[in-house]
C-alpha positions, -999 to +999 in steps of 0.1 A: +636+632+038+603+637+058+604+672+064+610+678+022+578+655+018+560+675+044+572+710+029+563+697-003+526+690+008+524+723+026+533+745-008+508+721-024+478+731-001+488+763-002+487+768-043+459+742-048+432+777-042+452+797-067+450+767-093+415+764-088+404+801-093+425+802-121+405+775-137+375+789-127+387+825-148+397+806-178+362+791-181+348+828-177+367+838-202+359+813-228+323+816-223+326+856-237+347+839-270+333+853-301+342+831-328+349+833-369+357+807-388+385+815-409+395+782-429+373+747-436+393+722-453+388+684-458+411+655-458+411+621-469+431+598-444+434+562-450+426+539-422+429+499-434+425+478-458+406+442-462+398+420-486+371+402-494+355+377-518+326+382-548+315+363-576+316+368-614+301+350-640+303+321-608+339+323-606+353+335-570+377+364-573+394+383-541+391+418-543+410+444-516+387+477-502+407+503-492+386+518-460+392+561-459+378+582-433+371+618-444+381+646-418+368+677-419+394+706-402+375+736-395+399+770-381+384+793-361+399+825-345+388+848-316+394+888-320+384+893-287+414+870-266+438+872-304+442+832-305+430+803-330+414+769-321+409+740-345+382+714-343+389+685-365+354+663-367+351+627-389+326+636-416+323+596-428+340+563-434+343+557-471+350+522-488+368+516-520+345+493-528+304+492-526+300+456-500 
């Protein structure tokens, strides 16, 4: 049991250098990324909703906001390494109703 825990730490030390350069090539290559955006889209996703009171002609009526967050998607490909990212950003919180 000890000597698979101690082979197991051994290979460990040992590939820890090539993990680390290979890090340290994959942030090399991302800084030389030449980007295009190729699709923007925007979504509407709904988050909660609450309710909450208001007044009429002073009578008291409960009224229910739906709460939406609007997401903008934006696709973006790099001819230079052939492969896509996607950055998806919150553009703002919308309410159903002005309160």
């Amino acid at each position: 049991m000890k000597i698979g825990l101690a082979c197991g730490f051994i290979v460990m030390c040992f590939m820890q250098p090539t993990i680390v350069q290979a890090a340290h090539e994959d942030e090399r290559q991302s800084e030389n990324h030449i980007w295009e955006i190729q699709r923007v889209s925007y979504h509407h996703v709904p988050i909660y909703s609450h309710d909450f009171n208001v007044w009429h002609h002073f009578i008291q009526k409960e009224k229910t906001c739906n709460v939406i967050n609007k997401v903008r998607t934006e696709v973006r490909y790099c001819k230079v390494h052939d492969h896509m990212e996607t950055n998806v950003t919150s553009e703002e919180v919308i309410h159903s109703h002005d309160h």
